[in-house]
N, C-alpha and C positions, 0 to 999 in steps of 0.2 A: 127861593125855595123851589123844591124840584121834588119829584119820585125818588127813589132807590126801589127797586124792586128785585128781589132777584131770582124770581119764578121763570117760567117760560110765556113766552109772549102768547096767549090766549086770544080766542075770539072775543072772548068778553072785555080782553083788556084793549083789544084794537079798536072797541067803538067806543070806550071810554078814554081813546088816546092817552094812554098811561105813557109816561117813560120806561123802558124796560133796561134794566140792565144786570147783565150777567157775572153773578161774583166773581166765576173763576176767570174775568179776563177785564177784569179791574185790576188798575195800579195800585193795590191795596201792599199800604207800608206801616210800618210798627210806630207805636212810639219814641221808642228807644233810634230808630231810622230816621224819624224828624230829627232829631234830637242832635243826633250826628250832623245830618246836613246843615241845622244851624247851629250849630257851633265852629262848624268845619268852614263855611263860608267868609269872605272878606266883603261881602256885599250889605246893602242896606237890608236888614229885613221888615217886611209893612207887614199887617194884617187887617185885611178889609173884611169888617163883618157884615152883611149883608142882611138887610130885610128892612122890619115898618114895627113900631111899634101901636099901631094900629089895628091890629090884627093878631091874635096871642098866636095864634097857629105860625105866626111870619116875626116874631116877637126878638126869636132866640140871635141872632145875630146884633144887634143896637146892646139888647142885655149884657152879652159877652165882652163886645167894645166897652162899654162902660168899665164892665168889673174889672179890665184891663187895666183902661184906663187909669181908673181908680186907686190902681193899686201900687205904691209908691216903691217897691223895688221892681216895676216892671219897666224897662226902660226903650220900648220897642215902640214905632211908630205906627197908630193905631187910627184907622177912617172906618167910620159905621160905630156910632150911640147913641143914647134915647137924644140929647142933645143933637147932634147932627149925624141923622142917620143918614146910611145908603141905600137908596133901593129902586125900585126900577126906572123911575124919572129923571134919577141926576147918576145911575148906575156910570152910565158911560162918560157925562161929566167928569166924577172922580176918579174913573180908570185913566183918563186924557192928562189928569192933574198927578197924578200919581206917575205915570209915564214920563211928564214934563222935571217933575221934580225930583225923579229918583231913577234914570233911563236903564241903571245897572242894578237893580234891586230885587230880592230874593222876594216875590210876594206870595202869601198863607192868604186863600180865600177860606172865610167860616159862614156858614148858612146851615137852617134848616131845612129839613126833607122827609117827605112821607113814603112810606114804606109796607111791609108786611108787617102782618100783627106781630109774628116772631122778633123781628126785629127790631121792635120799639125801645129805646135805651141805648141803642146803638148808637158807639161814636166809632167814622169808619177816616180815616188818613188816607189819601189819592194824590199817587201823584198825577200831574197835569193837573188841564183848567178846570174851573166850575160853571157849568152851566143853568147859572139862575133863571129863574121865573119858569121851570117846565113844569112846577105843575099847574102852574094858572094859564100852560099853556101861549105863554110869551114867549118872544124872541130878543133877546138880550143878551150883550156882548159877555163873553166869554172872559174868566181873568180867572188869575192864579197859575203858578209854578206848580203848586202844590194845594190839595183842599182838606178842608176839615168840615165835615157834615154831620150832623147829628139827625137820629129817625125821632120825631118826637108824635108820630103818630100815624096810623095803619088805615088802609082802605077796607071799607066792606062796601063789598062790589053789590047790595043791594039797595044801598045808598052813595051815591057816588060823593056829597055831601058832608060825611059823617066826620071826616077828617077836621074840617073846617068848621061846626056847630058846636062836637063835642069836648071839644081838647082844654084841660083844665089848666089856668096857669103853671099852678102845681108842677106837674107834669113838664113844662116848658123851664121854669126855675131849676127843677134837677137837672135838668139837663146842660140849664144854664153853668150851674156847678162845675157840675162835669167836665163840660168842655173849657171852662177855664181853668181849673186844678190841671186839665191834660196841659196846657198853651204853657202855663206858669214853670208844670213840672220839666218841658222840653226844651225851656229858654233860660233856667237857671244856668249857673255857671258856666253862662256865656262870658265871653269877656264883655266890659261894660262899653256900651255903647250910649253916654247918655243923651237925649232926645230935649231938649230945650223947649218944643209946641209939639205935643202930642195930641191938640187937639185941632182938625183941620172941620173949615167950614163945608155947607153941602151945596 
């Protein structure tokens, strides 16, 4: 999980060490532009969902894996679900295993992220890596070709807190939707690639 922010880097937001970052010079790509790239590609494609279901704020990635998972015309190679999540202790573990096992492989990192209140609902496609755990403020390895992040909740800079206390399942479940209806709808008519063990240990 990380920021998205896309205001101007404030005084307020310097001492609350937000991530900032500027829409307009974001790798921001369509759907229909994933879509393309995978189906265009001759490579493995993974998708590492990232986070902790420990935490509903940190929920939305393991959820996504799962629904993935779960769902029997999806034939894509999937790491991070409630079962064997990914998240910041075995993060670089399974980027080592991923590496090992697929060295030429298209990978789709998915995580959540906190954002502007405007932009809550957002589901935003980037190309390049993702860099998890900034908004806890960690330092953890970088992965993905390509991301997919969802804002599942806003800072109020009078509570630095609020993001993390208030956030309703709810909330995190649509999102959940979302971002797998998006996954499902950009890897349909791919050609079949079927996957034998889509479920990998953490």
């Amino acid at each position: 999980m990380y920021f998205f922010w896309g205001g101007r880097k404030g005084k307020k937001a310097k001492e609350m060490k937000f991530v900032i970052a500027d829409e307009e010079r974001l790798g921001i790509i369509t759907d229909t532009e994933l879509r393309d790239i995978i189906h265009s590609t001759e490579k493995d494609v993974i998708f590492l969902c990232i986070g902790s279901d420990r935490y509903i704020v940190d929920s939305l990635g393991p959820l996504v894996g799962t629904m993935l998972q779960e769902n029997k015309s999806f034939s894509y190679h999937v790491y991070g679900t409630l079962d064997c999540p990914v998240h910041a202790l075995n993060l670089e573990k399974n980027s080592k295993e991923i590496n090992q096992q697929f060295p030429n492989s298209l990978l789709i990192a998915v995580d959540a992220c906190i954002g502007e209140k405007k932009d809550v609902g957002k589901v935003i496609i980037e190309k390049g890596p993702l860099f998890p755990g900034k908004a806890m403020n960690k330092q953890l390895v970088e992965v993905g070709d390509y991301h997919i992040k969802a804002v599942v909740s806003h800072i109020d800079k009078r509570d630095p807190n609020h993001f993390f206390e208030s956030l309703r399942l709810h909330t995190v479940m649509t999102m959940v939707q979302k971002v797998s209806s998006l996954i499902i709808s950009c890897t349909t008519q791919q050609k079949e690639k079927i996957n034998p063990d889509k479920e990998h240990s953490s």
